[in-house]
N, C-alpha and C positions, 0 to 999 in steps of 0.2 A: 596437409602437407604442402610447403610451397617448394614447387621446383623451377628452375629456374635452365629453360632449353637456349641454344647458341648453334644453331645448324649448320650457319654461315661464317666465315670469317669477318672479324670488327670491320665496320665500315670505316672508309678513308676519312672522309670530312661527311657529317651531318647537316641537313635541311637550316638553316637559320630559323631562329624562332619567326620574325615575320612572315617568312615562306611558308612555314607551318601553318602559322595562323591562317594566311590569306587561303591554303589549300583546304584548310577546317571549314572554312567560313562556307564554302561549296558544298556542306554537309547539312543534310535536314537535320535538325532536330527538335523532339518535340522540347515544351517548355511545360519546367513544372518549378513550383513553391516546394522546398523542404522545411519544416518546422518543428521544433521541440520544446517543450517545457521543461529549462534548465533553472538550474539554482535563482537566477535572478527575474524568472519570469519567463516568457513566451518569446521564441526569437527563430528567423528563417532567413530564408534567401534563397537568390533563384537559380535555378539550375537546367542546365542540357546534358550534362554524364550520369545517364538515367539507364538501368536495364535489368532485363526480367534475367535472373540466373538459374532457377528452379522452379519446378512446382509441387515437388516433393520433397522436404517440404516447402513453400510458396517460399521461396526465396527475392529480394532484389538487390542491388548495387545500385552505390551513389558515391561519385569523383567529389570532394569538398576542398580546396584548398586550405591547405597545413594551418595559414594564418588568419582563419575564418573563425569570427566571433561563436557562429552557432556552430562550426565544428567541433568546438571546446567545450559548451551545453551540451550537444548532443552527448559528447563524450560522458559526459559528469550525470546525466541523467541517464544515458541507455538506453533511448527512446528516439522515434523519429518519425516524420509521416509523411511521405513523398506525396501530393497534390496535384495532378495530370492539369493542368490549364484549360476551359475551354477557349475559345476562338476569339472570343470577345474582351480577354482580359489582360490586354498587353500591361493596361499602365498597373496593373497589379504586378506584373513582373516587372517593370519600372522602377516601382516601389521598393521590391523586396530585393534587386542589385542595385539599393542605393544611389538610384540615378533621381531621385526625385527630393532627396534633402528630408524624410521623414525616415523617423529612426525608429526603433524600442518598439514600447507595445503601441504606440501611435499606427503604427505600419497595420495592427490590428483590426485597426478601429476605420479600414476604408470599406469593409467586406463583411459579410456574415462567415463567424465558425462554430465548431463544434467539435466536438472530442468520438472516439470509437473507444477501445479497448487501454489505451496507454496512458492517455491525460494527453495524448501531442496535439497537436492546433491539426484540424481538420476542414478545410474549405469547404463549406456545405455549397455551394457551386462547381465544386471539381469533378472533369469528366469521369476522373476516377481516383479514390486514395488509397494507399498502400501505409497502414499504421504498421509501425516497423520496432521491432527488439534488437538495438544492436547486438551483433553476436559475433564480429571479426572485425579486424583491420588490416590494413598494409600500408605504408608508405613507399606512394612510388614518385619518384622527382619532387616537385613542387606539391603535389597532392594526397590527399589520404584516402584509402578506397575503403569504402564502408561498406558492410556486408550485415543486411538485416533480413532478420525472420520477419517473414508476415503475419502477425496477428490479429488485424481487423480488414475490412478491404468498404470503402464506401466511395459515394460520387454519383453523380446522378447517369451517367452512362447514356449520357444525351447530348447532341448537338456534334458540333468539330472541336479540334484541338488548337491550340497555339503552336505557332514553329517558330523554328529561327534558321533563316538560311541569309548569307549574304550581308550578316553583322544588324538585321530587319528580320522585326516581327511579322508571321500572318495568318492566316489562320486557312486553315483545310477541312 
């Protein structure tokens, strides 16, 4: 059931999107690869709207923007595999937000993977994976919130993570 609270009276004028950003940008967050294997093949992109929602059953979320190539994979396949970065892998998150000019299953081919339970692309360097069963959605503004069952869980659970604070990678 979505409901939807209002406790306050509407705000006058709203934060400007830049303001937003720039007040986001002061926010840790970790860095991870999402990936699935949709109809045309293997395809992901990087992400920071990343979060544990349950553990009963293992639940997680993931923020996708509406006009995201592997948002519409993910959709069409039902599958997904969140990928926790370690420390060392910026330009793999580089890669996988199209800041590096390598596209398709090339983007594959910089890294060793492997699969868990779903067939989704799974970073066999990842601090940690979340092989995921879509099982919800919502559209909220610009984004689509995705809502997946955990069904496999892999990573090596070794070393730091990647961040991104301040528009910069780093790792912890």
């Amino acid at each position: 059931m979505t409901k939807t609270v209002h406790p306050l009276p509407p705000v006058p004028e709203r934060p400007e999107p830049p303001a937003f950003r720039d007040a986001m940008a002061q926010v840790v967050s970790a860095v991870h690869v999402v990936t699935t294997l949709g109809p045309h093949g293997r395809t992901g992109l990087t992400a920071t709207a990343i979060a544990s929602v349950s553990d009963t059953p293992p639940t997680v979320l993931a923020c996708i923007a509406r006009t995201s190539r592997t948002l519409a994979a993910i959709e069409a396949s039902g599958i997904f595999c969140i990928n926790t970065l370690p420390g060392n892998d910026a330009e793999l998150a580089e890669i996988f937000a199209s800041r590096r000019g390598i596209n398709g299953e090339a983007r594959f081919q910089t890294t060793r993977w492997g699969e868990l339970t779903t067939g989704a692309p799974v970073l066999l360097d990842a601090v940690a994976a979340f092989d995921c069963r879509l099982v919800s959605t919502q559209d909220i503004a610009s984004h689509r919130l995705l809502i997946g069952e955990v069904v496999g869980l892999g990573g090596t659970g070794q070393g730091g993570g990647l961040i991104y604070r301040r528009r910069h990678f780093g790792a912890v």
